[in-house]
LODRENFI-662848 format. One record per residue (C-alpha): x, z negated, y. Coordinates in steps of 0.2 Angstrom, whole numbers, padded with zeros to 4 digits, always signed. Layout:
BEGIN
XZY...
end
This chain:
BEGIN
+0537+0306+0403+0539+0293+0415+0546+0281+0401+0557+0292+0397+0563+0295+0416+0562+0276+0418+0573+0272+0401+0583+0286+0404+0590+0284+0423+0593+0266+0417+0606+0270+0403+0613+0285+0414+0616+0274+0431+0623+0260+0419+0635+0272+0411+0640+0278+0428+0642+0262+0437+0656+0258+0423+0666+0273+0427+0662+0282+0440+0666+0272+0455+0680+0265+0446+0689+0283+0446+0682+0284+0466+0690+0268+0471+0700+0266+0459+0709+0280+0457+0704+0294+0470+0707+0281+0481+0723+0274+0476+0730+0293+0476+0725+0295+0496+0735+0279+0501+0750+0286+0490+0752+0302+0494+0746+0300+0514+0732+0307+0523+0741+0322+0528+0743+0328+0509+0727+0323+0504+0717+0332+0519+0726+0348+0512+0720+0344+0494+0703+0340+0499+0704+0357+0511+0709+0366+0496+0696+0358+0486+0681+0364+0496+0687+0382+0496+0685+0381+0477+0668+0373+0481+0662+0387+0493+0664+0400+0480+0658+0390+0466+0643+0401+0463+0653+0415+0458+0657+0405+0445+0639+0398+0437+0628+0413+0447+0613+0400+0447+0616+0401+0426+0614+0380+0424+0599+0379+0434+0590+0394+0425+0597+0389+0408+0591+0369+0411+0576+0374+0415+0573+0389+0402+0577+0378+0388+0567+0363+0395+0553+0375+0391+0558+0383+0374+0573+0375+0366+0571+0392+0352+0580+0401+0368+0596+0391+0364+0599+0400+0349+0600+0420+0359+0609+0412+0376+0623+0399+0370+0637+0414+0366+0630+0429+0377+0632+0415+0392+0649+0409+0387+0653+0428+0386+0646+0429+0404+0656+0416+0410+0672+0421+0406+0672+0437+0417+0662+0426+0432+0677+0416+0430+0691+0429+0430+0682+0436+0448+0679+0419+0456+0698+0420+0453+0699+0434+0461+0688+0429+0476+0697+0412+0479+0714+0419+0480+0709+0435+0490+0700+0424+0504+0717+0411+0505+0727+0428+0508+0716+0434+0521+0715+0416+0530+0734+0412+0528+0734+0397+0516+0754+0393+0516+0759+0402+0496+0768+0385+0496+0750+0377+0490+0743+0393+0479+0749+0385+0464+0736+0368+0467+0723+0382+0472+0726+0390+0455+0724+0375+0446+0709+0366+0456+0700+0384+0454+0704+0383+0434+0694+0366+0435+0680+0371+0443+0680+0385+0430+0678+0373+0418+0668+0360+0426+0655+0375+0427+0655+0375+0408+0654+0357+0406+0638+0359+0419+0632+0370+0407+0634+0363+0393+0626+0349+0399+0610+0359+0404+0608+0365+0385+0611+0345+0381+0599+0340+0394+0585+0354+0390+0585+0348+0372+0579+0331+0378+0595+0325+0373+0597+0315+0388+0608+0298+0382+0621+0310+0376+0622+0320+0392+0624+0304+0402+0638+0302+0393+0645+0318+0394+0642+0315+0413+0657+0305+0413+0667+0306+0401+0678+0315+0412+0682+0304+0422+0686+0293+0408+0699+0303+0404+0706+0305+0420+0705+0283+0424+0716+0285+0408+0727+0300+0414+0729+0293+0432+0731+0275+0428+0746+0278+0418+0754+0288+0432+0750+0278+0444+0754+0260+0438+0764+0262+0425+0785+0256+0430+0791+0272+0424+0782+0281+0437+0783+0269+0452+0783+0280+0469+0784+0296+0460+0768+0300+0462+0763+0318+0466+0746+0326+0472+0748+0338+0460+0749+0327+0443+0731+0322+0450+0727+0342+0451+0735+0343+0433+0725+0327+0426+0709+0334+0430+0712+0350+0420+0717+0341+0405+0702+0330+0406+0688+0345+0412+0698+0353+0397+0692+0339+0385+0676+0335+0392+0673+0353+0390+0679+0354+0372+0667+0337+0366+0650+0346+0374+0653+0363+0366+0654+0354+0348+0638+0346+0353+0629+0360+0358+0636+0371+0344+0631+0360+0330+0612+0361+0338+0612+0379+0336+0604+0382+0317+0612+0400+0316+0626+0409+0325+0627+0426+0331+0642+0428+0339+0637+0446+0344+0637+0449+0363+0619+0460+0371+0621+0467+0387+0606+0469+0390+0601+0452+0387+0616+0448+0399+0609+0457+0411+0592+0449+0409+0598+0432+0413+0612+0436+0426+0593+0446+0437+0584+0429+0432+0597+0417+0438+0601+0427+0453+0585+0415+0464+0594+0401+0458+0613+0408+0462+0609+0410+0480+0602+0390+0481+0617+0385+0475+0629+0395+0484+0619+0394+0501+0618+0373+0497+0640+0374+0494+0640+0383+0511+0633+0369+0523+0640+0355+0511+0656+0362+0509+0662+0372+0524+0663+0358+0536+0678+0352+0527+0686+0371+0528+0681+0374+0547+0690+0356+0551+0707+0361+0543+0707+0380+0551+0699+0375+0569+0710+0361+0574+0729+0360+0577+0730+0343+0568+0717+0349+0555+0725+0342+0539+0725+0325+0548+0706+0327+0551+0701+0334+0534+0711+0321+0528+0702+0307+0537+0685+0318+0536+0688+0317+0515+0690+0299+0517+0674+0296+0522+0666+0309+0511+0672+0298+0497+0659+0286+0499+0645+0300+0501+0652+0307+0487+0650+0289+0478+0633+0286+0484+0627+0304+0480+0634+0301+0462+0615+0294+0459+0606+0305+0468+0615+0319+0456+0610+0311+0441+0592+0307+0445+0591+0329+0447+0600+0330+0432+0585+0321+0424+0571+0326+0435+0575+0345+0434+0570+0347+0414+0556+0334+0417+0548+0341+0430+0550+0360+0421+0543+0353+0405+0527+0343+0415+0525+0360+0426+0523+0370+0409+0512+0356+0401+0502+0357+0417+0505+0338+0418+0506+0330+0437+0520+0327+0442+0515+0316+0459+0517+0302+0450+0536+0305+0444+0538+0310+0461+0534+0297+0470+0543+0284+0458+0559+0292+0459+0556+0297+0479+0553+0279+0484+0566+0270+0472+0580+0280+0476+0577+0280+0493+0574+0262+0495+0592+0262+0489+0598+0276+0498+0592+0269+0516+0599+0252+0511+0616+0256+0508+0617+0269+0522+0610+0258+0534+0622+0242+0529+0638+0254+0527+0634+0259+0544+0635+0243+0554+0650+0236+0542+0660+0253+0546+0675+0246+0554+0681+0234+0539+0677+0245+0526+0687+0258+0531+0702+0245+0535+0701+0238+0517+0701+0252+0509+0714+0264+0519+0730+0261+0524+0731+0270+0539+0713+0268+0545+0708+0265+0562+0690+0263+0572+0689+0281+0573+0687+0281+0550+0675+0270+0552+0664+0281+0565+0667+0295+0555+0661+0286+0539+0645+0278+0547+0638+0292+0554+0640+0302+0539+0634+0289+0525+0617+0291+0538+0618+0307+0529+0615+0301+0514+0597+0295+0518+0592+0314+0519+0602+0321+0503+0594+0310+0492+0578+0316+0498+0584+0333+0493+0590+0328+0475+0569+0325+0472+0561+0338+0483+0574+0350+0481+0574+0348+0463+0556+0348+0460+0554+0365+0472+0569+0373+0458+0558+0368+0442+0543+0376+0450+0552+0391+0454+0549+0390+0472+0566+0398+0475+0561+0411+0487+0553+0401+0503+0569+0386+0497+0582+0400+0501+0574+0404+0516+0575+0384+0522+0594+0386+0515+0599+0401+0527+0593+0392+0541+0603+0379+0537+0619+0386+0535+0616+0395+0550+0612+0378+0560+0629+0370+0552+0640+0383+0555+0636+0384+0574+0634+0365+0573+0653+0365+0568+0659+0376+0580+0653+0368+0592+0657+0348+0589+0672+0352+0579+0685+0356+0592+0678+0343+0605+0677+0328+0593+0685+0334+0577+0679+0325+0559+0665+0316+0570+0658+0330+0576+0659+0339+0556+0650+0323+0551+0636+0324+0567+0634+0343+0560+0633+0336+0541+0619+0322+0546+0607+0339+0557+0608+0349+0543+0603+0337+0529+0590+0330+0538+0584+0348+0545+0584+0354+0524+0575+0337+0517+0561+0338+0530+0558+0355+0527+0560+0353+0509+0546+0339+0508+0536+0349+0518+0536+0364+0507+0534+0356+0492+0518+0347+0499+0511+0365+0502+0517+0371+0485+0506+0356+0478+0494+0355+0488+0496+0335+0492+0488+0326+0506+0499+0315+0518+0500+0299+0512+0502+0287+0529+0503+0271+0520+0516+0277+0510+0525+0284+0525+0521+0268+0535+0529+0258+0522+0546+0269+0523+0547+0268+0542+0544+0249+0539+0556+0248+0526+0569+0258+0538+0565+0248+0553+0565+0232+0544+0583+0235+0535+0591+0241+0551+0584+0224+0560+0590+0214+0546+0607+0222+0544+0611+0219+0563+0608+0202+0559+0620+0201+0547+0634+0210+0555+0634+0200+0574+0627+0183+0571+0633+0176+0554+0650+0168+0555+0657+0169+0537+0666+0183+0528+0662+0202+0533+0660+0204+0513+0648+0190+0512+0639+0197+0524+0640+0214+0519+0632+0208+0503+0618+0201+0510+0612+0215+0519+0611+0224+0504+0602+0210+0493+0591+0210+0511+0586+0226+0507+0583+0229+0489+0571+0211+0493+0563+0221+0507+0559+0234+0495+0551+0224+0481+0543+0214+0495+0536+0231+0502+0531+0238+0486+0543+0253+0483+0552+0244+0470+0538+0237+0459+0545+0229+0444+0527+0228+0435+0523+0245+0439+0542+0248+0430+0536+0240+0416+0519+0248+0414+0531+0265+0414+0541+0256+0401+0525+0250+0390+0519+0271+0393+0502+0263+0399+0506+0273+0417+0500+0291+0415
end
């Protein structure tokens, strides 16, 4: 299993790094600086509503299916069309929902029609998500990496026409972005439901409520993760926009930094995409899964600590060369948010590990407290310091949920502390932090240059410290690791 994991997360960060941050900076990017902050922050505003409600949507079905048939692929067969079925009425009531709470809080009816259409694509990015999971629970896992982005394929074509092409020069609008991620969900979608139908041997097109109603009680645990998880990630964005009188400014300026999180959590996502049917077909096996932990906690957060810590210091110039209108403020917001980072990908493992285990009961209880801690978080930084204080909130909550999730999943498991695993991460952290400073006050060449080295400075630290071990890779590679 942990060849698998190791030649897996390979292919699927290669494939990503091709195209994902391409359509980030690239094209996301590009699509700020055009249209301006302001118009942005009321897409990205709009956006996170979609997000909040998200779980309406799934109802915890892709986690519960991924794992289901991680177990027993055989279930595939009796879920695919009763699930689609499902779906199709979740989707007609997260409809409902989205539009019923933009009436109630007073979003202008001049933006419904970018609502409608950003709540169509989150309809169908949930099907793409689970599609994926019967792709991913059949061990097919090079073709769900590719499915993984194959989206934004589409849309780097889609986009790159209307934003380069003559014909098109200047007349760029936020909504062909909102129309060009429909059309590319839409056939994303369309690819992964051919793949997943051709695995089923025989089809029964036959819908059984009571089956339905089976799966809809047994995903509920995994529902309330998800929709508790959209809450404190998610909501920030919304209270910004509603509690300030320049709030489409700030959300705007708020998203901009969110971008790179969002960038930098594109790994951490696709590590859980893998771990989560690992870790539920180990669990079932009764194998250990400690070793697979370890490995993917220590590599991705020698990574994760690295780039948060060197974005940090270099703040200021990357926020001037990417956005036009970017001032000092950008760059604070972005540093102490990418700080963030450090504690969401802990959650990627640990939170992960906790949902293949079925530990869903005590994790909600974490998630509750969470939301609780960001909402008053929010209300209270947000009106004295604006997107600063929404990303001061972010960085409490993610830290206050990792911790608590490690912690849980060490009781779950039964694990002892391991102090020279954690002296070698406060070593790590300490060390990278030194070296970064060095980079960014005392060498006199070009910020990039230097921005470079401080991430080379860490990925050496980590080999040099042992959390990246390129013979214990190979060992995985060569399966002689158990």
């Amino acid at each position: 299993m942990n060849k698998e994991f190791s030649l897996n997360i390979i292919f699927l960060i290669s494939i990503n790094l091709l195209i994902k941050p391409f359509f980030i900076f690239g094209i996301d990017l590009t699509v700020q600086n055009v249209v301006g902050t302001e118009t942005y922050g009321i897409y990205f505003t709009l956006l996170s509503l979609t997000y909040l409600f998200g779980i309406i949507n799934d109802f915890g079905i892709q986690n519960f299916n991924n794992r289901a048939i991680s177990q027993n692929s055989n279930l595939l067969q009796q879920y695919f069309y009763n699930i689609l079925g499902v779906k199709i009425v979740l989707g007609l009531l997260y409809l409902i929902v989205v539009f019923l709470t933009a009436w109630i809080w007073g979003y202008d009816v001049n933006v419904w029609h970018i609502l409608f259409f950003l709540s169509v694509n989150m309809i169908i990015a949930q099907y793409i998500y689970y599609l994926r999971s019967n792709i991913a629970g059949l061990g097919l896992y090079r073709i769900d990496s590719m499915i993984s982005a194959l989206d934004k394929l589409l849309m780097i074509v889609i986009c790159g026409v209307l934003l380069w092409f003559p014909f098109y020069d200047g007349k760029f609008q936020i909504e062909w972005f909102v129309y060009s991620q429909t059309i590319a969900f839409f056939l994303a979608a369309l690819v992964a439901f051919f793949i997943v139908k051709n695995k089923i041997p025989k089809h029964s097109y036959s819908i059984d409520t009571s089956l339905i109603f089976s799966l809809l009680k047994k995903s509920a645990p995994y529902a309330l993760v998800i929709f508790l998880m959209s809450i404190y990630t998610r909501i920030d964005v919304v209270m910004v926009e509603r509690l300030l009188d320049n709030g489409e400014t700030e959300s705007g300026i708020y998203g901009a930094a969110y971008r790179l999180l969002d960038a930098s959590n594109m790994i951490g996502f696709l590590f859980a995409g893998l771990l989560l049917p690992m870790f539920a077909r180990m669990l079932k096996e009764k194998t250990s899964v400690a070793p697979l932990v370890k490995m993917s906690a220590l590599m991705i957060w020698s990574g994760a600590i690295t780039l948060s810590v060197s974005i940090f210091f270099f703040q200021k110039e990357i926020v001037e060369i990417l956005y036009i209108e970017a001032t000092p403020y950008w760059g604070e917001v972005l540093g102490i948010l990418m700080v963030s980072f450090i504690a969401v990908s802990g959650t990627y493992i640990f939170g992960t590990l906790l949902t293949a285990n079925g530990s869903l009961k005590k994790m909600n209880v974490i998630l509750v407290v969470a939301v609780v801690l960001n909402i008053v978080f929010n209300f209270i930084l947000i009106p004295k310091y604006g997107a600063l204080g929404a990303a001061w909130a972010t960085l409490g909550t993610q830290f206050f949920s990792m911790l608590s999730q490690l912690f849980l999943a060490k009781k779950e498991f039964g694990w002892e502390s391991n102090f020279k695993e954690i002296f070698r991460v406060v070593l790590f952290s300490i060390s990278i932090v030194g070296l970064s400073y060095l980079c960014y006050e005392y060498l006199e060449f070009n910020w990039v240059l230097r921005f470079g080295l401080s991430l080379m400075s860490g990925i050496g630290l980590a080999f040099l410290l042992g959390l990246l071990n390129l013979n214990f890779a190979f060992e995985f590679l060569k399966n002689k690791v158990s």
